[in-house]
Biopython code that builds the backbone (N, CA, C, O; Angstrom):
import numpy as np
from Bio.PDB.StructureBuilder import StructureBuilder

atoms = [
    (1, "UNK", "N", (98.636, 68.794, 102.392)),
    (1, "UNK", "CA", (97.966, 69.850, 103.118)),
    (1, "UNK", "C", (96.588, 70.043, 102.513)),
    (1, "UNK", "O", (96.442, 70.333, 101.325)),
    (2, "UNK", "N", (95.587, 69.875, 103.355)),
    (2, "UNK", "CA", (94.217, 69.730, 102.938)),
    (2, "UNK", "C", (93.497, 70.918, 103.602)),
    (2, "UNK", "O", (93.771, 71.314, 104.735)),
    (3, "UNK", "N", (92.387, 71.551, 102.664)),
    (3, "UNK", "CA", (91.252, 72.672, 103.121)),
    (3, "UNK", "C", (90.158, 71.734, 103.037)),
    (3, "UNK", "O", (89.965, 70.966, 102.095)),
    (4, "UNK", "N", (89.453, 71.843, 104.081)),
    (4, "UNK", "CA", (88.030, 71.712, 103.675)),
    (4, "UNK", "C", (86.885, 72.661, 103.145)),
    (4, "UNK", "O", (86.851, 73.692, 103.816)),
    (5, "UNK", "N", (85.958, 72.624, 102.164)),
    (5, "UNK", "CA", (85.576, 73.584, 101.292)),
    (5, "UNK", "C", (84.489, 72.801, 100.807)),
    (5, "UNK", "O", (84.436, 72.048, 99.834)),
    (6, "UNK", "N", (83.394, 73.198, 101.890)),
    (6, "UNK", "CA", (81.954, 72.622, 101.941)),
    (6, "UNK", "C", (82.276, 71.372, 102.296)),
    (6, "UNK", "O", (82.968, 71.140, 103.288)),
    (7, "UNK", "N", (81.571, 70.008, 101.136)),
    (7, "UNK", "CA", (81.871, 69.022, 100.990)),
    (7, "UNK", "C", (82.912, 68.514, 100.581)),
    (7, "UNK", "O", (83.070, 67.302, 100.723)),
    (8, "UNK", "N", (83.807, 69.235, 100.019)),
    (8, "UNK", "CA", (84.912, 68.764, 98.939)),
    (8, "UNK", "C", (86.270, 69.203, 99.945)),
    (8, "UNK", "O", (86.320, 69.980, 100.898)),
    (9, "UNK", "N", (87.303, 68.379, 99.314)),
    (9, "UNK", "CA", (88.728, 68.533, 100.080)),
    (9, "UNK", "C", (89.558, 68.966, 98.736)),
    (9, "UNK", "O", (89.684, 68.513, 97.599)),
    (10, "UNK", "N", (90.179, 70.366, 99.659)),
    (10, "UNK", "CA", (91.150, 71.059, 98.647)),
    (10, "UNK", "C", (92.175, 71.248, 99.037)),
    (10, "UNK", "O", (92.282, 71.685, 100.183)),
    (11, "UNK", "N", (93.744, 70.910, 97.972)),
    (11, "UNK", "CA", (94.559, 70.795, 98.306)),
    (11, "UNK", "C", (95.221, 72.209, 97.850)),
    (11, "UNK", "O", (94.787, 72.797, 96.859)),
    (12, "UNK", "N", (96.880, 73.004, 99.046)),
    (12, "UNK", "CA", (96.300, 73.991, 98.544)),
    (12, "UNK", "C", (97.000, 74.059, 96.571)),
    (12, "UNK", "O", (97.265, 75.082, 95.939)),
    (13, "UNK", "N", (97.101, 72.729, 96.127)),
    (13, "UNK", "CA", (98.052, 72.598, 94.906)),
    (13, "UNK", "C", (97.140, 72.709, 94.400)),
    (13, "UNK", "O", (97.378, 73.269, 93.330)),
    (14, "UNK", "N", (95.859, 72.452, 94.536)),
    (14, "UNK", "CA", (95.012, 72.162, 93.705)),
    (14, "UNK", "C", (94.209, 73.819, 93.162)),
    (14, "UNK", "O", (93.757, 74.240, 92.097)),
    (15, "UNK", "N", (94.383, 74.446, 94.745)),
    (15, "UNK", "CA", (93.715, 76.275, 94.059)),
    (15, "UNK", "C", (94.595, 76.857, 93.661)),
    (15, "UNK", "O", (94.171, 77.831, 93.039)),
    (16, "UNK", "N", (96.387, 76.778, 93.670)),
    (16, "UNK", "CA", (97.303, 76.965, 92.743)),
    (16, "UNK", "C", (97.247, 76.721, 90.988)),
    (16, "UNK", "O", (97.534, 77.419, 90.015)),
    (17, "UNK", "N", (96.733, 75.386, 91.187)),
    (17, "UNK", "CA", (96.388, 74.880, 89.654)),
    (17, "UNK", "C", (94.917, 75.304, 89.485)),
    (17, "UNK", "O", (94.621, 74.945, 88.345)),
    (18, "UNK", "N", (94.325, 75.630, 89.804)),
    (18, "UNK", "CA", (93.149, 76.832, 89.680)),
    (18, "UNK", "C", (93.468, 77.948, 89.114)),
    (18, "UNK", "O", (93.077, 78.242, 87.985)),
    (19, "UNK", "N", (94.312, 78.791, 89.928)),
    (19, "UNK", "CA", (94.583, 79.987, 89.563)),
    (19, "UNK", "C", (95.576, 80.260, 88.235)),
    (19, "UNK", "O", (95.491, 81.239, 87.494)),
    (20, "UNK", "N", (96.485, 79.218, 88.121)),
    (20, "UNK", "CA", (97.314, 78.880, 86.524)),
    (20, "UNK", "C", (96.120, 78.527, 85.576)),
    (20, "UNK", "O", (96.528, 78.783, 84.443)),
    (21, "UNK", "N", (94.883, 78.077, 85.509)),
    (21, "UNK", "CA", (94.183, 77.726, 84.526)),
    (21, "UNK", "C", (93.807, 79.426, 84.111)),
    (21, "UNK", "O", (94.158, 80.061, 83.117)),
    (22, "UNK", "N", (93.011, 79.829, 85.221)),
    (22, "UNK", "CA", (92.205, 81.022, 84.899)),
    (22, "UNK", "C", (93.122, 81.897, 84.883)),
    (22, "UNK", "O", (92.707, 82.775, 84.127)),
    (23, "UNK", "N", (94.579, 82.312, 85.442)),
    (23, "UNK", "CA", (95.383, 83.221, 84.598)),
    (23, "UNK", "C", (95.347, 82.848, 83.010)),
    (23, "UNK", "O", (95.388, 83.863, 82.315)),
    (24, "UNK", "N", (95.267, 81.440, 82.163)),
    (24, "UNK", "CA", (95.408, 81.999, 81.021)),
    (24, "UNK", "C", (94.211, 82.791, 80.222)),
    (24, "UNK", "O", (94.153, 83.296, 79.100)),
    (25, "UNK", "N", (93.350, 82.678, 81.229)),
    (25, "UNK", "CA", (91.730, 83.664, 80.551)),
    (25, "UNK", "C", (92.244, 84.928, 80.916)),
    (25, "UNK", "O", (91.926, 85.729, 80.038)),
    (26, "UNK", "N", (92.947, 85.512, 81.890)),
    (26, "UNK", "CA", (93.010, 86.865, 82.374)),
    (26, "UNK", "C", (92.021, 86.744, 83.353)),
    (26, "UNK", "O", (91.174, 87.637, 83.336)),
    (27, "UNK", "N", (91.918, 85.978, 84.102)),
    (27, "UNK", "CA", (91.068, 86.094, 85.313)),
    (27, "UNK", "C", (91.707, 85.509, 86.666)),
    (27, "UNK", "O", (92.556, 84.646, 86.444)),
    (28, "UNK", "N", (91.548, 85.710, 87.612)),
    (28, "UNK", "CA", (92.077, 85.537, 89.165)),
    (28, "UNK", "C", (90.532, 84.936, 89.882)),
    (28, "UNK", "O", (89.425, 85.402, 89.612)),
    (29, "UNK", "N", (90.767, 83.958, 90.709)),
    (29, "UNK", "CA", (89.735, 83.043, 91.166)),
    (29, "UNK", "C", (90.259, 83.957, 92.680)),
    (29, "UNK", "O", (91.364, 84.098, 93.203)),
    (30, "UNK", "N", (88.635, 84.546, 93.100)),
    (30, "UNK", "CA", (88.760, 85.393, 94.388)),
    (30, "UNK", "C", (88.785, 84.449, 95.206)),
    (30, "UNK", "O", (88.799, 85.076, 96.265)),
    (31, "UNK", "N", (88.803, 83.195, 95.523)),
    (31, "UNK", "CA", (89.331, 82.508, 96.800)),
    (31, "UNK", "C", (91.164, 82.391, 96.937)),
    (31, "UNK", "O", (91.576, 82.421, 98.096)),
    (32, "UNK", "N", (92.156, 82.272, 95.899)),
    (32, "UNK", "CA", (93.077, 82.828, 95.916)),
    (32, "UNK", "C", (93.485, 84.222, 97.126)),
    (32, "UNK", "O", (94.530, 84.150, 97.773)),
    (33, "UNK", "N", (92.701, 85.205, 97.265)),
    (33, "UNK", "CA", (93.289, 86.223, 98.201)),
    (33, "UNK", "C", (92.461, 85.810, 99.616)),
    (33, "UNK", "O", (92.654, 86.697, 100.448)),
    (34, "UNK", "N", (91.518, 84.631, 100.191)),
    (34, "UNK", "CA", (91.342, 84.727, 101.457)),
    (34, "UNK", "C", (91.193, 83.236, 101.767)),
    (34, "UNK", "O", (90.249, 82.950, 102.504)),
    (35, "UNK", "N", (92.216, 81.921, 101.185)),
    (35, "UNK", "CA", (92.265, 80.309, 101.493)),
    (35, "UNK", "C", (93.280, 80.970, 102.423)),
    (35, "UNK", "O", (94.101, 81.886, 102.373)),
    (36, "UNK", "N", (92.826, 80.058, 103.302)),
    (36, "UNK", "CA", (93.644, 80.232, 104.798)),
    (36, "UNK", "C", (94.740, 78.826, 104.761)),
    (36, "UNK", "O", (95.047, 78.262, 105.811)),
    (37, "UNK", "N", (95.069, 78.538, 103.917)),
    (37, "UNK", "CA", (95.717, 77.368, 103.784)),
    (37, "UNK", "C", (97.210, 77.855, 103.011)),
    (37, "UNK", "O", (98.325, 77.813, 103.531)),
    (38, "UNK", "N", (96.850, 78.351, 101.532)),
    (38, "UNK", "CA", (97.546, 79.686, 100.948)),
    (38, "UNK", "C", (98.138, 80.377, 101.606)),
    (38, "UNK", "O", (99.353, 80.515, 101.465)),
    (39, "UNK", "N", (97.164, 81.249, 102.867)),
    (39, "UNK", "CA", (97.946, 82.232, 104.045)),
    (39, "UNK", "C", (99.220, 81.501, 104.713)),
    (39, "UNK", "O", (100.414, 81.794, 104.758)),
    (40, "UNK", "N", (98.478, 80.454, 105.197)),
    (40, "UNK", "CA", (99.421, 79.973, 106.209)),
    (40, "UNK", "C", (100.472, 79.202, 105.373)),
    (40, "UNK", "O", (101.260, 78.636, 106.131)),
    (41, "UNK", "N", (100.802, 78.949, 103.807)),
    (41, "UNK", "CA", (101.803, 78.500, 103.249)),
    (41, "UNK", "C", (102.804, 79.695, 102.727)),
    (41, "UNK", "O", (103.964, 79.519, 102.354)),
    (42, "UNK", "N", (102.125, 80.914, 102.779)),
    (42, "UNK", "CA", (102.589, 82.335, 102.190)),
    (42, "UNK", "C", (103.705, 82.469, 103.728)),
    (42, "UNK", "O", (104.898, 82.774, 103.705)),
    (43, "UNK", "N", (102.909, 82.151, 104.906)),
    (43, "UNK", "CA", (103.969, 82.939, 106.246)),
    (43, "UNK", "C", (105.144, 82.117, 106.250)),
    (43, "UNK", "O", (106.320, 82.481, 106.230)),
    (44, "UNK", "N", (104.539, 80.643, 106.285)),
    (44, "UNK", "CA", (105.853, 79.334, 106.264)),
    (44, "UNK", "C", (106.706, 79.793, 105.442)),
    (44, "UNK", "O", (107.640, 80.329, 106.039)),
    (45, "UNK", "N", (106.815, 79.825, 104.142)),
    (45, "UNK", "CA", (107.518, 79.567, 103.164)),
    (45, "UNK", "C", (107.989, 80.959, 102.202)),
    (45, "UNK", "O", (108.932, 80.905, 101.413)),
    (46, "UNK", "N", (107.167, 82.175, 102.420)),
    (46, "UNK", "CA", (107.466, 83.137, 101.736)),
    (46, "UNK", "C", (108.542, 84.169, 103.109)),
    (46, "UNK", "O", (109.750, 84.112, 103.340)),
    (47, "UNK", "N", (107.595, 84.905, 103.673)),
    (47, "UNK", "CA", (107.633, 85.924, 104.629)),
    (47, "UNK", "C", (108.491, 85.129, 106.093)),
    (47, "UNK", "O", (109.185, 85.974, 106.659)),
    (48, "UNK", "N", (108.540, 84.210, 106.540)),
    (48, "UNK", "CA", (109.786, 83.033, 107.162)),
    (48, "UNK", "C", (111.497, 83.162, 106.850)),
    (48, "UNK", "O", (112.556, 83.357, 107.446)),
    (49, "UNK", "N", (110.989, 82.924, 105.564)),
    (49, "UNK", "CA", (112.245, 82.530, 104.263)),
    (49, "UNK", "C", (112.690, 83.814, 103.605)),
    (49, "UNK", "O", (113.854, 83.490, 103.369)),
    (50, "UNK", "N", (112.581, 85.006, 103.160)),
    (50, "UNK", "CA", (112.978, 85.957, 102.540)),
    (50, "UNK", "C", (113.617, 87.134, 102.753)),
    (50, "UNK", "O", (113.864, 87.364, 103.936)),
    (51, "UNK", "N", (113.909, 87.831, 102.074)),
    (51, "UNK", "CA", (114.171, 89.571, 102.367)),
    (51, "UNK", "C", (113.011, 90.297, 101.549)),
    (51, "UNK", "O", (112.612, 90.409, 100.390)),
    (52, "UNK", "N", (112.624, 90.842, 103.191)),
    (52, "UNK", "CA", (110.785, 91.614, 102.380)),
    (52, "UNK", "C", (111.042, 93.102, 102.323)),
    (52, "UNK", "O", (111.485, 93.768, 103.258)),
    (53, "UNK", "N", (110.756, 93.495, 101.269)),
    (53, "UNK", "CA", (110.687, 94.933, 101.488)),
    (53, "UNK", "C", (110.063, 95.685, 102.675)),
    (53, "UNK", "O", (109.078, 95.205, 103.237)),
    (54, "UNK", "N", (110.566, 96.767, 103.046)),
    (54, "UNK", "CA", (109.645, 97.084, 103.774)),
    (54, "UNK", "C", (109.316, 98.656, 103.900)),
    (54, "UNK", "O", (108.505, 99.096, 104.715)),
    (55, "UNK", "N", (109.950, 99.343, 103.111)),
    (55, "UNK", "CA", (109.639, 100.737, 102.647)),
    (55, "UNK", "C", (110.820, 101.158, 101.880)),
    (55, "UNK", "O", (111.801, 100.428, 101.743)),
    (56, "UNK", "N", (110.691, 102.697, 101.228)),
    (56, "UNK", "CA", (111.531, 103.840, 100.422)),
    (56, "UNK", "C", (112.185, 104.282, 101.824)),
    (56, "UNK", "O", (111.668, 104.072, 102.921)),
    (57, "UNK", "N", (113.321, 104.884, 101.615)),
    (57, "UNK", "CA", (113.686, 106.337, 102.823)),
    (57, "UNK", "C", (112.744, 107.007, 102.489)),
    (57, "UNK", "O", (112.144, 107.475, 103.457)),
    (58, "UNK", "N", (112.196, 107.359, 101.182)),
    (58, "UNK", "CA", (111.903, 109.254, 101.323)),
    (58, "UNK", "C", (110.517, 108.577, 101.903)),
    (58, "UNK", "O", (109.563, 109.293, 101.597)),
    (59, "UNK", "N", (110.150, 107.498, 102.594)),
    (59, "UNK", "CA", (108.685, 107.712, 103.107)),
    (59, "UNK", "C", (108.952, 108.636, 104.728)),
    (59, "UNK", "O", (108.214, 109.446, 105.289)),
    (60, "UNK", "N", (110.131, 108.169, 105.070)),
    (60, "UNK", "CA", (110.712, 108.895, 106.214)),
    (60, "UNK", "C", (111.764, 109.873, 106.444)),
    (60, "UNK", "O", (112.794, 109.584, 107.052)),
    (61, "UNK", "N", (111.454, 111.344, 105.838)),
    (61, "UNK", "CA", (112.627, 112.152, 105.108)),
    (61, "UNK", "C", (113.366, 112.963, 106.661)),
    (61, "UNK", "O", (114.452, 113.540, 106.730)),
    (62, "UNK", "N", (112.678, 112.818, 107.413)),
    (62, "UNK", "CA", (113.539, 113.493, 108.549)),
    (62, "UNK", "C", (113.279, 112.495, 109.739)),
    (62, "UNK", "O", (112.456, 111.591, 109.881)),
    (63, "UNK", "N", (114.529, 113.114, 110.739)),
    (63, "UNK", "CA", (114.700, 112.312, 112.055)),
    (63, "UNK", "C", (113.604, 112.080, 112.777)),
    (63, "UNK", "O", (113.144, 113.038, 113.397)),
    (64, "UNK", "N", (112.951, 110.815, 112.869)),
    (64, "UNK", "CA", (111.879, 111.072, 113.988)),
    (64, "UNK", "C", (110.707, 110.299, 113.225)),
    (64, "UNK", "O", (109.686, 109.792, 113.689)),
    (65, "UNK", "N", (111.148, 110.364, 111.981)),
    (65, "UNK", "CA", (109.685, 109.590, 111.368)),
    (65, "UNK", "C", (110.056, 108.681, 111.139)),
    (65, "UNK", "O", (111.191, 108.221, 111.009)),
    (66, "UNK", "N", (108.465, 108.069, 111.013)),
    (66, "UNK", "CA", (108.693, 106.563, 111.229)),
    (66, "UNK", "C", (107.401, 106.254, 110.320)),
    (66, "UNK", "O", (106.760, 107.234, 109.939)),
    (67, "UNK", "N", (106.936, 104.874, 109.915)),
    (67, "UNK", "CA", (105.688, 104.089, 109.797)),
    (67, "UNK", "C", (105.946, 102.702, 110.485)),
    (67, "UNK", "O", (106.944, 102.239, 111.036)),
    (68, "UNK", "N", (104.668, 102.198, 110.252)),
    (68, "UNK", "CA", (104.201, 100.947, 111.156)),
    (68, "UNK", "C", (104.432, 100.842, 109.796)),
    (68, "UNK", "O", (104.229, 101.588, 108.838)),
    (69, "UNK", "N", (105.243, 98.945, 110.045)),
    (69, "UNK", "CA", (105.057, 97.874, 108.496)),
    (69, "UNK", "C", (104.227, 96.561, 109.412)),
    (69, "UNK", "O", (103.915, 96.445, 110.597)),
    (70, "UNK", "N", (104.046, 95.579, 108.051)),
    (70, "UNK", "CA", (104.039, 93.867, 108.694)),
    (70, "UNK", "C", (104.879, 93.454, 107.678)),
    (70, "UNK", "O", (104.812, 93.932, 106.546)),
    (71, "UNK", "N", (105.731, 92.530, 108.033)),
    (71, "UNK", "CA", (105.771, 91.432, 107.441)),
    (71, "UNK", "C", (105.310, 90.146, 108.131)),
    (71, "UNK", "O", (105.520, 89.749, 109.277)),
    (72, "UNK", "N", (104.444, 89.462, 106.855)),
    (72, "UNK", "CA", (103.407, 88.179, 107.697)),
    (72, "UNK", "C", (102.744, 88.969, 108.505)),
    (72, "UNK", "O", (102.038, 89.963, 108.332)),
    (73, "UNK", "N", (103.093, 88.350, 109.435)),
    (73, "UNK", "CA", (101.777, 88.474, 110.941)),
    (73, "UNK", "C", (102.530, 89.459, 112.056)),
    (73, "UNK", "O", (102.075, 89.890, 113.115)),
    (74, "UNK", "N", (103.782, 89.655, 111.477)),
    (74, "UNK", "CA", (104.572, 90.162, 112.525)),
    (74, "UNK", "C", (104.827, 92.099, 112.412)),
    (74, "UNK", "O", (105.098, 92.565, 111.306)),
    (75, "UNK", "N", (104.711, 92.993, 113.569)),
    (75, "UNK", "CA", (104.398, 94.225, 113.009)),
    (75, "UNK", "C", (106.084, 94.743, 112.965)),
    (75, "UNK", "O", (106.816, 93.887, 113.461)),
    (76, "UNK", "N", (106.591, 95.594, 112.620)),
    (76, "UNK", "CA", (107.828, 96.469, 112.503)),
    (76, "UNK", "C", (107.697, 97.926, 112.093)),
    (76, "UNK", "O", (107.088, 98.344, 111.109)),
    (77, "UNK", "N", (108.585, 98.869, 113.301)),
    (77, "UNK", "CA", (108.188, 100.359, 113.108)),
    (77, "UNK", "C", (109.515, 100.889, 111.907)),
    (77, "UNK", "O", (110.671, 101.109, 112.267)),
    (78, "UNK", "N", (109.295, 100.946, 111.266)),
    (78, "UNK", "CA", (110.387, 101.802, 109.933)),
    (78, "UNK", "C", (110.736, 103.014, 110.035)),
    (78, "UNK", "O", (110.168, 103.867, 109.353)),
    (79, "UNK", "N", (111.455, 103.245, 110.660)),
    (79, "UNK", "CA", (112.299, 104.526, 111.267)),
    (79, "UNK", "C", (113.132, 105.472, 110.943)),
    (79, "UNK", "O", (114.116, 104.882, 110.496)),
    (80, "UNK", "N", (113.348, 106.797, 110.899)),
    (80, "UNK", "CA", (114.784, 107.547, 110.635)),
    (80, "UNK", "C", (115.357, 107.797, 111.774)),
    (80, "UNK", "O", (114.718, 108.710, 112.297)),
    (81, "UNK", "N", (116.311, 107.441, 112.507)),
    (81, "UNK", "CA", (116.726, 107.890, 113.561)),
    (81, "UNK", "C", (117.302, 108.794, 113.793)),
    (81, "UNK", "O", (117.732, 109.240, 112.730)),
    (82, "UNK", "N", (117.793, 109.775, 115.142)),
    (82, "UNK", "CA", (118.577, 111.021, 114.785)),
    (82, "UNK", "C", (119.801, 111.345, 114.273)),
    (82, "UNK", "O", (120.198, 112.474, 113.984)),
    (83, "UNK", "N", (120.655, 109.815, 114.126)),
    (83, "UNK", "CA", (121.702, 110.391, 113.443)),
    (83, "UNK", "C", (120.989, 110.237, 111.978)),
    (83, "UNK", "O", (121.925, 109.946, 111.233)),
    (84, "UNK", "N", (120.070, 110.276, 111.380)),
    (84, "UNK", "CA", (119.601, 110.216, 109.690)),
    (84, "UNK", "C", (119.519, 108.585, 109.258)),
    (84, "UNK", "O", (118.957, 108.324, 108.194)),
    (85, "UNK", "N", (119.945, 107.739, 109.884)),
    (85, "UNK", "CA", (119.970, 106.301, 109.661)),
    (85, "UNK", "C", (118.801, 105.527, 109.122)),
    (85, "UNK", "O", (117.906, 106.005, 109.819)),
    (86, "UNK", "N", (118.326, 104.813, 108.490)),
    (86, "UNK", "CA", (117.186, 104.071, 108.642)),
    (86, "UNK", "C", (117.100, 102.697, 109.547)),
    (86, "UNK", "O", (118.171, 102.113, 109.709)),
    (87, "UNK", "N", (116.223, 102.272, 109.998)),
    (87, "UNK", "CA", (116.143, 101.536, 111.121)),
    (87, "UNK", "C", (114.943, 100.713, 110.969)),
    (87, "UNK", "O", (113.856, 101.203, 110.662)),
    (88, "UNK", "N", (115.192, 99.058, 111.252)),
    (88, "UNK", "CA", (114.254, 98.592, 111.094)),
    (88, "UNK", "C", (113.541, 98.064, 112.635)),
    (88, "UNK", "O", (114.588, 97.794, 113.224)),
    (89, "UNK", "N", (112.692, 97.828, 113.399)),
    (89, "UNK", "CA", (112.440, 97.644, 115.278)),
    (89, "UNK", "C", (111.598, 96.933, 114.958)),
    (89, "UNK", "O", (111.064, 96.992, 113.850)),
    (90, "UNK", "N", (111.305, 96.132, 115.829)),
    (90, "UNK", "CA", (110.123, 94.725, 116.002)),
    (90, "UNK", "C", (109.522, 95.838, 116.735)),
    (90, "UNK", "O", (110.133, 96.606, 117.478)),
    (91, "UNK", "N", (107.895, 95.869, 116.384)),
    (91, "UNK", "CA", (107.379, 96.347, 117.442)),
    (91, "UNK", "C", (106.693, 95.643, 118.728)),
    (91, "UNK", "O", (105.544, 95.218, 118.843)),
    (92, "UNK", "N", (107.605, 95.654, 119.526)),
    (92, "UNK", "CA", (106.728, 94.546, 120.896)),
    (92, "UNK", "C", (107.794, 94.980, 121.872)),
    (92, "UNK", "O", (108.975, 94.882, 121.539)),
    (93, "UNK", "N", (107.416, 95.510, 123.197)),
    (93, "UNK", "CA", (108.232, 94.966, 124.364)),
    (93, "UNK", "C", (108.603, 93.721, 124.421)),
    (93, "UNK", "O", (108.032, 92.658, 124.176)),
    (94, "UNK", "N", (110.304, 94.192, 125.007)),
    (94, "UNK", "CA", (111.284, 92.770, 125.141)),
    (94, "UNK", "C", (110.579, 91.730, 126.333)),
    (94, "UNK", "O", (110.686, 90.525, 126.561)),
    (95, "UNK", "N", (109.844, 92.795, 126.931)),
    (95, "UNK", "CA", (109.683, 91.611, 128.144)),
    (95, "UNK", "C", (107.995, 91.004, 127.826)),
    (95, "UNK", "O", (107.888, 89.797, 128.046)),
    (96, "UNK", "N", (107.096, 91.494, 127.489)),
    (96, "UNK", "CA", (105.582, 90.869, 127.757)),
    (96, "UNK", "C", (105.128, 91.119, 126.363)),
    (96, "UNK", "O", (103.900, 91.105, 126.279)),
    (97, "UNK", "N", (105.853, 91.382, 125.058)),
    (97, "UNK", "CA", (105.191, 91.457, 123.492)),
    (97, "UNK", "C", (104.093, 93.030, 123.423)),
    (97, "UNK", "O", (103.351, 93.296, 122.477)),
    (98, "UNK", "N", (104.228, 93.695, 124.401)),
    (98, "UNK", "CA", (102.978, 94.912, 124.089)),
    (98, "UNK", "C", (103.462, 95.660, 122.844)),
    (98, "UNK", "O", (104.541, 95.825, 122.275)),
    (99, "UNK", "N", (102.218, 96.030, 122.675)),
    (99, "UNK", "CA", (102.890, 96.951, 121.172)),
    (99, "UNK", "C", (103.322, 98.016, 121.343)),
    (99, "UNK", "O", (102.430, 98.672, 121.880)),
    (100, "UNK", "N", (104.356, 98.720, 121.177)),
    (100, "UNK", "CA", (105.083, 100.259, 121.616)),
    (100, "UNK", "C", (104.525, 101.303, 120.814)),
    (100, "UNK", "O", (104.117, 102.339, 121.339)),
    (101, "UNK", "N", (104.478, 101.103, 119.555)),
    (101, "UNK", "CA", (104.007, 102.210, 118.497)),
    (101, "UNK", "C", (102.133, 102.105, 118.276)),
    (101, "UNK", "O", (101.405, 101.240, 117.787)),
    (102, "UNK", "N", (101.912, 103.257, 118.819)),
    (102, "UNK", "CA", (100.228, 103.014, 118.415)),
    (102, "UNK", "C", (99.501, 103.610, 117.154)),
    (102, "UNK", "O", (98.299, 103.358, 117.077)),
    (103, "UNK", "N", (100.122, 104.440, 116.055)),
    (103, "UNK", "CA", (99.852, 105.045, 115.090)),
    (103, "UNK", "C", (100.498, 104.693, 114.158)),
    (103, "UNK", "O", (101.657, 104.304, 114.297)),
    (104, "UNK", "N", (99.678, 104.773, 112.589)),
    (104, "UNK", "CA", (100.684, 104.210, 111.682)),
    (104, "UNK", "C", (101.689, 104.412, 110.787)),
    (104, "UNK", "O", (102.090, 103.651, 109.906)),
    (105, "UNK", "N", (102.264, 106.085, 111.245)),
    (105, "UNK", "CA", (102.954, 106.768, 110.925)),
    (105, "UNK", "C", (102.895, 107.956, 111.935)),
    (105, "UNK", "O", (101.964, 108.195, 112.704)),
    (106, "UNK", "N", (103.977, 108.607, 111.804)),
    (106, "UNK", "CA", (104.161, 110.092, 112.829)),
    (106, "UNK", "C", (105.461, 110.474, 112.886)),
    (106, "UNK", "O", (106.474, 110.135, 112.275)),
    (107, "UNK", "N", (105.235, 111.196, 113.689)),
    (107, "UNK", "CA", (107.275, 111.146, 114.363)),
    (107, "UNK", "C", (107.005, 111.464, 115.624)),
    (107, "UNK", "O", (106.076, 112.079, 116.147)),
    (108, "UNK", "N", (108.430, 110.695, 116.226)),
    (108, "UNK", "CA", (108.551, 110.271, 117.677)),
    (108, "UNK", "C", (109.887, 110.615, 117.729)),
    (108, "UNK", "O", (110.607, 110.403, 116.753)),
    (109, "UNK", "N", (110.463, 111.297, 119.097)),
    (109, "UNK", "CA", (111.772, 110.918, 119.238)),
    (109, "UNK", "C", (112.152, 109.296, 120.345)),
    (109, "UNK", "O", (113.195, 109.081, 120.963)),
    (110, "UNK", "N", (111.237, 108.631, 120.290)),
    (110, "UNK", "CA", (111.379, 107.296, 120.965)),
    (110, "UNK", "C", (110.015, 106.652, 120.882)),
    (110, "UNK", "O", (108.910, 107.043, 120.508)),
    (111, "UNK", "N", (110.590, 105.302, 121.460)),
    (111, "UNK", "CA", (108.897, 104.387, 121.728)),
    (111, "UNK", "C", (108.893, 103.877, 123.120)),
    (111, "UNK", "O", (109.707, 102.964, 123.262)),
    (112, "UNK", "N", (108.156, 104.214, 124.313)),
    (112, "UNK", "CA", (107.725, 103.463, 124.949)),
    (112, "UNK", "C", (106.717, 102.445, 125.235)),
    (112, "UNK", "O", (105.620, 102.400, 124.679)),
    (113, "UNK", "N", (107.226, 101.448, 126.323)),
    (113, "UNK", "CA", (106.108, 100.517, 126.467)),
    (113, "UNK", "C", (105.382, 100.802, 127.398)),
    (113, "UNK", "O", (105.798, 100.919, 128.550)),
    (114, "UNK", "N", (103.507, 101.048, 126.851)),
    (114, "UNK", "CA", (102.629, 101.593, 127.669)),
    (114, "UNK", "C", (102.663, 100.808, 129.367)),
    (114, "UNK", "O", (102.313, 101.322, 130.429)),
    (115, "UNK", "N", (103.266, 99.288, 129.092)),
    (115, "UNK", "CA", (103.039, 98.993, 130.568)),
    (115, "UNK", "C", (103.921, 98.987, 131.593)),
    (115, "UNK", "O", (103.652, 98.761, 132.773)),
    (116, "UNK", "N", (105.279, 99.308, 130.995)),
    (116, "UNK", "CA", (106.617, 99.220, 131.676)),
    (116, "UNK", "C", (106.975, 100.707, 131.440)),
    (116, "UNK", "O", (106.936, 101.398, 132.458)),
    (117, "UNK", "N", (107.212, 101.138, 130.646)),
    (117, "UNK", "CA", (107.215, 102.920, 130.711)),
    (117, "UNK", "C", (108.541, 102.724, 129.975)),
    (117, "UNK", "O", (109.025, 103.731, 129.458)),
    (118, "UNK", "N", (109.235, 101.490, 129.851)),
    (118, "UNK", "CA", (110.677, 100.800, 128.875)),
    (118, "UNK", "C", (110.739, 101.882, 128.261)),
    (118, "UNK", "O", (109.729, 102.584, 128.207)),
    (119, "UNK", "N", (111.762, 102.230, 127.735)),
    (119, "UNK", "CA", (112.299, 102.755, 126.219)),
    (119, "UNK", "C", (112.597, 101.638, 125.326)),
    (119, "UNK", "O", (113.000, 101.851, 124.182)),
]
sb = StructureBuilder()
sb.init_structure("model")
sb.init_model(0)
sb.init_chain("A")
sb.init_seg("    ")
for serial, (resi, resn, name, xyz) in enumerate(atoms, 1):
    if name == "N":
        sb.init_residue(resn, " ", resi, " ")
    sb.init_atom(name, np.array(xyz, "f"), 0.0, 1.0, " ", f" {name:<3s}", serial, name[0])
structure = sb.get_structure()
């Protein structure tokens, strides 16, 4: 898997073994947080593959609240529902992907979809 980076071809093993050199100085090489090569090996292989956190309860202490998460690229509303439950929801209509939740926290007693009126 190759970046191009100006003239030069970077592999992304190679800004991995970048970033192991200059961790032993105590330093972090700022192309590390925006190689799009990195990104797209972080969604494959990390956020694909895992169990991601995705909040505390007490961020949502009563029925109705909620926050917007991501994991990767993908959004999810983090919920208390009314029986007290926590709840995790893709946010997208089942039928055309619109986004249901437009704020990034609140409380709701539901989500509709702005173009179908769905619950």
């Amino acid at each position: 898997m190759k970046v191009e980076r100006g003239s030069r071809i970077r592999t992304a093993q190679e800004v991995l073994d970048e970033m192991g050199s200059a961790l032993d100085e105590g330093l972090v090489p700022a192309r590390i947080f925006n190689d799009a090569e990195l990104h797209r090996l972080e969604l494959e292989r990390v956020f694909s593959r895992a169990w991601c956190y995705i909040g505390h309860e007490s961020e949502v202490p009563s029925a109705g609240d909620y926050c917007l998460r991501y994991i990767g690229q993908d959004p999810f509303i983090f919920i208390r529902d009314e029986g007290g439950r926590i709840r995790v929801l893709f946010d997208g209509c089942r039928h055309r992907g619109a986004v249901v939740c437009r704020a990034d926290k609140g409380n709701a007693s539901h989500f509709r979809c702005s173009y179908h009126g769905w619950p």
